[in-house]
N, C-alpha and C positions, 0 to 999 in steps of 0.2 A: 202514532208514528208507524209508517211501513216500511218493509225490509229493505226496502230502495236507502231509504231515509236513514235508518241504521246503519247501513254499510257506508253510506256518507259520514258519519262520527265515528267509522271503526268500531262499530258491534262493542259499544260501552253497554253492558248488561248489567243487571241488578246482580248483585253475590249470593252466593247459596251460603246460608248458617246450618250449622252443623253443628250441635250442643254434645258434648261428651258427657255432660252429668243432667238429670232432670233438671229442666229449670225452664222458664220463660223464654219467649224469644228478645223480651225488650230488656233482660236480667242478664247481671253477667256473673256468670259462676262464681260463687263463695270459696274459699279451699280452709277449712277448718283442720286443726290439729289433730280433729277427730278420725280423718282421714286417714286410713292407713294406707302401706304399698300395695295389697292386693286391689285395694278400690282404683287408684291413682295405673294400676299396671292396664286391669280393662279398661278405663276411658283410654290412655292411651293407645287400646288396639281399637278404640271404637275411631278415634282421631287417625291415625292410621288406615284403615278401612274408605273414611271418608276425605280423606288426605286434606286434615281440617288442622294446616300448620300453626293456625291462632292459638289455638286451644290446648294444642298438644307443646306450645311453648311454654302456655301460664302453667300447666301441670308441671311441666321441668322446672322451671321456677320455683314452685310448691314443693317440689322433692329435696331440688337443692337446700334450699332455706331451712327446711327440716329434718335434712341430715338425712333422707332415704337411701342417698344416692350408693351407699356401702353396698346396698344389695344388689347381688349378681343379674339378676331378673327385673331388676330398673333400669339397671344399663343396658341389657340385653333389649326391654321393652324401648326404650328410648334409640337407640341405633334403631330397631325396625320401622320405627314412626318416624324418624328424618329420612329412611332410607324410602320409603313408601310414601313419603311426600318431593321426591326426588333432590332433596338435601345433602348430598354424600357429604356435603364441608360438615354439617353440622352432624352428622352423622360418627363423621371419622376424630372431632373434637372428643364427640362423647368419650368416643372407646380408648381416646390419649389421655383422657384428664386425668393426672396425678394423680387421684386417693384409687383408682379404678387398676393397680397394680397387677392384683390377682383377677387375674382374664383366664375364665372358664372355655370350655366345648360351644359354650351357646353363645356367648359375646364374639367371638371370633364366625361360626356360622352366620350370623346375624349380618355381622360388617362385609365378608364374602358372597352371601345373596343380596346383598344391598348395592355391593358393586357391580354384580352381573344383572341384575334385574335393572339397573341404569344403564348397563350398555359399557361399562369399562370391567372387562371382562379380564383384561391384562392385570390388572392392580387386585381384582377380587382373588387370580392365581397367585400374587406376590404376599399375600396376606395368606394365602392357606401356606406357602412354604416358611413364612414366620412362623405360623402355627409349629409345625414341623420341628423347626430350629430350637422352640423352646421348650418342646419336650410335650404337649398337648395334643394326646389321643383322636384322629378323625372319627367321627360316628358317623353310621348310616342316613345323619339329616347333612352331613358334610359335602360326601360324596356327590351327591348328584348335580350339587351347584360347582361345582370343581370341574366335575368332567364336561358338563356344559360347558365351563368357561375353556377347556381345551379345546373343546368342539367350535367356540367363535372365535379363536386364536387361529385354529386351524395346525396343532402341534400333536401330529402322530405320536411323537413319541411321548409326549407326557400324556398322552391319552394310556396307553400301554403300561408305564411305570405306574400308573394312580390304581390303574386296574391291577396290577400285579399286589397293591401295597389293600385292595378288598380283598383278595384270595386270602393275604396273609392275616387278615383281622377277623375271618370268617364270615365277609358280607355278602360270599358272589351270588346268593342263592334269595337275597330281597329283590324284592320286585322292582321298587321302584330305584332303585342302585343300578338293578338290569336296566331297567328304562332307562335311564339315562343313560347306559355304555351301548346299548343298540341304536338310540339316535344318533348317537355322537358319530359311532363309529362308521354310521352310513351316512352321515354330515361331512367327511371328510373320505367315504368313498372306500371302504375299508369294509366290501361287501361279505365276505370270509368272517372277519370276526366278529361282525355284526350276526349275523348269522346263528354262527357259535354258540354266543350268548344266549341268544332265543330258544335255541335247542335245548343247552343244558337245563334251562331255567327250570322246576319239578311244577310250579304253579305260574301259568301264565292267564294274568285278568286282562280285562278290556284296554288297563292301560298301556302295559307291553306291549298288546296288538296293535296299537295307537302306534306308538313308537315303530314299528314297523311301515305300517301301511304309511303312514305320513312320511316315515323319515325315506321310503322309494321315493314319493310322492316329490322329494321338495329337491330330492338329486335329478329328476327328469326320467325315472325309472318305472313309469307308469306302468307297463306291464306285470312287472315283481308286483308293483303295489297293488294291483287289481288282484292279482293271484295269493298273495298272503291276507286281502280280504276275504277272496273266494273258503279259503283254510281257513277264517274266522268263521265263518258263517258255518264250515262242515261241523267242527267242531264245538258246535253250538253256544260260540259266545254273540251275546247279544251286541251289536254297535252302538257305541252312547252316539251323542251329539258331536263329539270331538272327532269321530271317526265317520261320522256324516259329512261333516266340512272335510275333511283332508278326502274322501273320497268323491264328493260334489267339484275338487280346485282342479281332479286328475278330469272328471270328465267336461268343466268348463276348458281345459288345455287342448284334450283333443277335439272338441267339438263336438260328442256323444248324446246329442239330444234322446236318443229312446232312453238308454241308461239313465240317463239324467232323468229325466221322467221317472223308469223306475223305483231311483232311490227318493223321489219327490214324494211318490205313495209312500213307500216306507214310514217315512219321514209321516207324512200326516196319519199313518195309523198309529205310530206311536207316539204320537203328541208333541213330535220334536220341533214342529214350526211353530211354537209358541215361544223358542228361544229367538234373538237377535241374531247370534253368529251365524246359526243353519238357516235365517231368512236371508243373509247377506250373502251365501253361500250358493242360494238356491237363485238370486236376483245376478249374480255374479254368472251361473252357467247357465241360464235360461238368455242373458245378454248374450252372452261368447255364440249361443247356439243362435243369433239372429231372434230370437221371440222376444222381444223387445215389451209389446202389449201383456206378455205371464209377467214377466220380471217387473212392469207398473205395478202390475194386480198385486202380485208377492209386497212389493214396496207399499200399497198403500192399505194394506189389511193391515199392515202390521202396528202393534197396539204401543210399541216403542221403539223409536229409531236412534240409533247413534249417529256418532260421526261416520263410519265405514258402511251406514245405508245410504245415506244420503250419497258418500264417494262414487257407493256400486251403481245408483242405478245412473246418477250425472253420467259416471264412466261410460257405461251402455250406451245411452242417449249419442254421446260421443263419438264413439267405437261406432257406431250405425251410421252417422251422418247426419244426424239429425241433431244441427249446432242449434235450433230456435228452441226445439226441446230443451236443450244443456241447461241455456241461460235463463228459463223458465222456473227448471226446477232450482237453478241455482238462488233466482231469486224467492224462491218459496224456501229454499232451506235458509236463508237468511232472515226471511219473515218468522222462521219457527225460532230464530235466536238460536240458532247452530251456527259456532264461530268454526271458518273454513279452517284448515289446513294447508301446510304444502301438497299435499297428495289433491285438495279440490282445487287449488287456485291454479298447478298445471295442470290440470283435466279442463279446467275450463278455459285457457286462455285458449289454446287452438280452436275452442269454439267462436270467441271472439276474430281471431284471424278470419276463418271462413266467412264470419258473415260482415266483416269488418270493423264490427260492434266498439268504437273505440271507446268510448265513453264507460260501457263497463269493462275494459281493459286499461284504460287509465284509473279506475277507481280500483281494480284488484292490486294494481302495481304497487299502488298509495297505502292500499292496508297493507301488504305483503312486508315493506318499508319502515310502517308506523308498528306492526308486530312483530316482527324481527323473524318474520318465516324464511329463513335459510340465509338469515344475515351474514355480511363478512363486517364484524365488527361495527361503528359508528356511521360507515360508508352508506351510501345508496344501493350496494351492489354486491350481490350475492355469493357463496361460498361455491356453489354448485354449478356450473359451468352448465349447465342441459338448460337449470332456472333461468341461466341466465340468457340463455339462446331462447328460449319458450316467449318471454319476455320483450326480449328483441324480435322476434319475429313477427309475436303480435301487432310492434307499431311498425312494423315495415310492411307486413299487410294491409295495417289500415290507413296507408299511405303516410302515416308521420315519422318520417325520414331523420329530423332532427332526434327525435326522441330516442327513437334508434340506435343514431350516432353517439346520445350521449350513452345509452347506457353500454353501448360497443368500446368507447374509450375508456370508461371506467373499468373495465373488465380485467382484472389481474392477469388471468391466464386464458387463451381462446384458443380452441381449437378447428378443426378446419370445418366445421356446421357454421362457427361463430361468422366465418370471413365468407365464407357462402351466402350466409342470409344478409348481411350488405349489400354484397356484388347484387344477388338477386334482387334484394329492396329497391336498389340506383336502379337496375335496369329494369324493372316493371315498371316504373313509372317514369322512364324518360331521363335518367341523370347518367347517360353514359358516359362521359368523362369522370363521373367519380363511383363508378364501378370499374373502371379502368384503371382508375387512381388504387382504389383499394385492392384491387389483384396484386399491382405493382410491390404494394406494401404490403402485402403478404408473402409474395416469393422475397421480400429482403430480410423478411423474420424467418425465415428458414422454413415458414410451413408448406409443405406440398398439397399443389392444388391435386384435386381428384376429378373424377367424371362429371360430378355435379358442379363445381366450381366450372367448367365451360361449359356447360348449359346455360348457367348467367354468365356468363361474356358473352356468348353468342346469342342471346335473347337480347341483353343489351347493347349489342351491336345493329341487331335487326331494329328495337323499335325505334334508334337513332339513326338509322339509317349508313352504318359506319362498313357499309359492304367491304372494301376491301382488306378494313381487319378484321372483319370476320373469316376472310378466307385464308388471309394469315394465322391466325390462330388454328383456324382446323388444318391445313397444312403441318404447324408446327407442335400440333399434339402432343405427338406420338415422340418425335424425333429429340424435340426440347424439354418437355415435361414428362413424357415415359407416360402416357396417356393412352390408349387407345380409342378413334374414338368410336360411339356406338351410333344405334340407330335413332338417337336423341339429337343427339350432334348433327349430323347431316339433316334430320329435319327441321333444325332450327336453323342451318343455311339456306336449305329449300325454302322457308319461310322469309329470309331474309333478303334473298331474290328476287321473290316474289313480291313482296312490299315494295321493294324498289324499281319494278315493273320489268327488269330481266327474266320474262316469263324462259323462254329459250334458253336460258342456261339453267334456270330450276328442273325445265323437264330435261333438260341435258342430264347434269345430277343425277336424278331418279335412276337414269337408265345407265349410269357408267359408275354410279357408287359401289365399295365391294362387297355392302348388306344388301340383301336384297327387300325392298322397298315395304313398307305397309304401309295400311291406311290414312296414319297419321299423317303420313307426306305427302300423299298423291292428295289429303284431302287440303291443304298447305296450300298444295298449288293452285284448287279446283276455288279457295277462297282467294288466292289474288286473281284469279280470271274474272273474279266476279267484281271484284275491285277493280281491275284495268279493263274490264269490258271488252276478254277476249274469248266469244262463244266457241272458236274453233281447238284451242288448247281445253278448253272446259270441257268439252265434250266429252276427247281424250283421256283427261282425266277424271272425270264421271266416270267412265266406263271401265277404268280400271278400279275404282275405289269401290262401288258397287259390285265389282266382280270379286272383288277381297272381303267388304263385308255389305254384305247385302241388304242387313235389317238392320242398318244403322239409318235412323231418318234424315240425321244431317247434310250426308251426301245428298240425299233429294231435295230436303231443302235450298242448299246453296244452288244448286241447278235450277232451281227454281227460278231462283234469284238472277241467274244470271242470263237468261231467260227474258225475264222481267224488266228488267235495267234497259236490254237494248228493245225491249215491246214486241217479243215474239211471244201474244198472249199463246197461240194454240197451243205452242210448246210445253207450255207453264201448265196447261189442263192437261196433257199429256203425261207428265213428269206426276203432278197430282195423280191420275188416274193409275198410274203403276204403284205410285204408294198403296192404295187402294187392295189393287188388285193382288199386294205381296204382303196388304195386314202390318204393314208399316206406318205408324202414328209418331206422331211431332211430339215429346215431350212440352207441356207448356212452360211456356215463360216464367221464372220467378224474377223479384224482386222486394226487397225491405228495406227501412230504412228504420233508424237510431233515434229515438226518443228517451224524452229524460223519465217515461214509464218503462222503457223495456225496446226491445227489439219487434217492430211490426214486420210481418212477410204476407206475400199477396201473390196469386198466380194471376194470370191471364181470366177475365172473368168472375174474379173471387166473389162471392157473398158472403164468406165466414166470418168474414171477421163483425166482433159485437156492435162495432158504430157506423156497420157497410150504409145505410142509409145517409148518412152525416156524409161521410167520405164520397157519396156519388153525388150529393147534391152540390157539393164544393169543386167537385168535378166538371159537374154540369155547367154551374154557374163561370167557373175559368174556361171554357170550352168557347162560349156564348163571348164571354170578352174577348176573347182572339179573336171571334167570329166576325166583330164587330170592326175589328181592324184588319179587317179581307182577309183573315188566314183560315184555310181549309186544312182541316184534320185529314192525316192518311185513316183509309178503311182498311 
């Protein structure tokens, strides 16, 4: 079965087994009396570790039944293995159940990292202030999941008070209590006390340095964070791996390809691209920096990939333009039995948009659906308003308008992208009464349209041909909607003139509008003259759009063409002959099209592809049967 194949069943894959005690794969663990708590505590961390919830249930089972459960370091062991298999319910049962009265320093830690290491950061703070209430001492393993969890709260002030309540216990001077009140405090921008800490600290390791450089790093402070590397490095601490990535993320942000490069040596003298993170890291800035071909190479040495390699380098592919790539690799990471995410399946829808791939766009949507990636409950339709435009967009690209529709109506809440990509959807493809319709119902939901929202009106005005609301509209921009409009606007009426063979008032426009004109418009016009077969307007504006940009082939082109149309071959050698002459080349032609293997593309000329043979003799052969029925191919 191939990944194609798979992704058709929703990536049903074989289960990983994960034995906590010696035993068989085809056996299923004995639990003997013999067994004491310490045995029954490491399987539990080995089940925990491999977030193996089977096994680490029958152990709880085994504890209960046997009366273990009294011990403080069963409960404790048991909350960390629900909480590390992402259980908090069963988790939070543990640390309530009746005989578990006397709750120690550790059970209470355990149920607080349990909650922030899941992301409810709020509840893990309300259980450290029970703590509090009943009288149970914080320790230095307390702290640092505390202030974390102020830090994703975002509450200066209990950041402050937590910190004030380590002076009083005599902690401020551990490392890793500092590490966490220097992240935090530069997590919420609090660059002073951040600061502070770092100073006073008497021993600072690689991990504090960590927390600096990252925690610049992830406020947008890339300079700080380059400069308290730079103090890493005088100071002769070595950078782990941790401090490669948060330093590799500053220079994929700016786009610092030498830098990046340098710490890339670093990195391979000290052996650190043997890890996944600093390969994903290193694939992540080598894309941002355009080098597309390193960031393959990086991805495909590497001797173990996760989920976040496969994202990095799809992303890249992406991020470059090169959608045949995406959905390439997409399908190759589904061949390896890597179940996507929300993070791959919006990275790759856009790719589907561009190349209009609907078939693997209908099939993302469908697993997306069938595995509840960003579910809103039982519904077809997503919590996330961006997923949910991502989605819409991709079938309003690939021309299915219904699909579209439906998932636009199911939409709880839409903001103004959502009612955008409609109007656009109707009017790319010729539905301009129900882009019209949906504008309408949009100003009655109170949302304001923006500069993009009349771009699709006036695009769908133009391919409908609906000239005089379009000029209604741009008229009433500004004065109705509080619009302004730009130089978009006006060349989607000059477009829209133009189609409609009002060459005279297009170039009127150009020259009375109060932007002044670029190339996109004058080249607007120089494509309806070519369409209306008016050589004398065309000229005109040839020679303005060539005098604004010169090395653009298209302008030649369509001169060419227009040229052409009315049989003024010399012209056309002419027009070629300055191409020439100015080192101006035609972009060739693409085109692909959608098969149930994959996305084919093909330029003007292509041999590349594996079955060019097959594909030109069926060519050939369709050629010959037109031939046959008088039709002459253009050369």
């Amino acid at each position: 079965m191939n990944g194609r194949a798979i992704f058709r069943v929703y990536l049903i894959k074989p289960t990983r087994l994960f034995l906590c005690f010696s035993c068989s794969p085809s056996s299923k663990p004995v639990f003997h009396s013999s067994y004491d708590p310490p045995t029954c505590i490491s399987s539990l961390q080995a089940c925990a570790d491999h977030k193996n919830i089977s096994k680490g249930k029958e152990i709880h089972s085994f504890l209960l039944k046997n009366g273990f459960l009294s011990s403080p370091l069963s409960v404790t062991s048991l909350i960390n293995m629900y909480s590390k298999c992402n259980l908090m319910n069963h988790a939070l049962k543990v640390f309530n159940y009746p005989t578990h009265d006397d709750k120690n320093v550790f059970a209470y830690n355990a149920i607080i990292a349990g909650f922030i290491a899941n992301g409810f950061s709020g509840d893990g703070f309300e259980f450290y202030k029970k703590m509090r209430l009943v009288g149970i001492v914080p320790d230095k393993f307390t702290f640092p999941c505390v202030i974390r969890s102020c830090g994703d709260v975002m509450v200066a002030l209990e950041v402050k008070k937590t910190h004030g309540l380590v002076f009083k216990l005599g902690l401020e001077l551990d490392v890793f209590v500092g590490s966490a009140l220097v992240n935090t405090y530069l997590k919420i921008e609090l660059i002073v006390e951040a600061q502070k800490v770092f100073e006073e600290l008497p021993v600072r390791d690689v991990v504090l340095w960590n927390s600096m450089v990252n925690g610049f790093a992830q406020i947008g402070r890339f300079h700080e964070a380059l400069e308290v590397f730079r103090r890493m490095r005088e100071n002769g601490v070595i950078p782990s791996r941790y401090t490669v990535t948060g330093v590799l993320s500053i220079f994929s942000m700016i786009e610092d390809f030498d830098n990046g490069r340098i710490v890339h040596g670093f990195v391979t003298k000290m052996g650190y691209d043997s890890g996944v993170a600093v390969s994903n890291a290193l694939i992540d800035m080598y894309g941002k920096c355009k080098c597309v071909s390193v960031a393959l190479n990086i991805f495909e040495a590497m001797d173990a990939k996760d989920i976040f390699s496969w994202n990095s380098i799809i992303s890249v592919h992406q991020q470059c333009g090169d959608y045949d790539g995406t959905l390439r690799l997409f399908d190759r990471m589904l061949g390896n039995w890597v179940s996507p995410d929300l993070v791959t399946v919006t990275t790759v829808l856009p790719a589907c948009s561009h190349l209009a791939a609907l078939m693997h766009g209908r099939e993302i949507h469908g697993y997306m659906i069938v595995n509840g990636l960003g579910k809103d409950g039982n519904s077809n339709v997503f919590n996330d308003i961006m997923v949910n435009n991502a989605v819409m967009d991709m079938y309003a690209k690939c021309g299915n308008m219904r699909d579209a529709r439906m998932v636009f109506d199911l939409m709880r809440e839409k903001d103004v992208a959502s009612w955008n990509i409609m109007i656009m959807g109707y009017g790319m493809h010729g539905y301009g009464d129900e882009a019209l319709n949906i504008f309408y119902h949009m100003c009655q939901s109170q949302q304001a349209p923006d500069e993009i929202t009349f771009v699709g009106l006036l695009s769908a005005c133009s391919h409908v041909g609906k000239v005089k609301k379009g000029r209604d509209f741009l008229a009433e921009m500004e004065s109705t909607y509080g619009v302004c409009p730009t130089i978009e606007h006006y060349t989607c009426v000059i477009d829209m003139l133009g189609r409609a063979g009002q060459l005279k008032e297009a170039y009127e426009l150009l020259l009375t509008m109060p932007i002044k004109a670029n190339p996109v418009g004058w080249r607007a016009l120089l494509a309806a003259c070519r369409l209306h077969k008016n050589t004398e307007m065309a000229e005109i504006a040839a020679r303005n759009v060539i005098e604004l940009e010169p090395e653009h082939c298209g302008n030649y082109v369509l001169m060419s063409n227009v040229y052409g149309v009315v049989g003024r071959y010399e012209e056309v050698s002419e027009v070629r002959h300055t191409m020439r002459q100015q080192n101006v080349k035609k972009t060739p032609g693409c085109s692909w099209i959608e098969l149930m293997n994959g996305v084919h593309v093909f330029i003007t000329g292509d041999r590349t592809h594996p079955e060019t043979d097959t594909i030109y003799d069926g060519l050939y052969s369709l050629t010959a049967l037109l031939q046959e029925h008088e039709y002459v191919p253009l050369i």
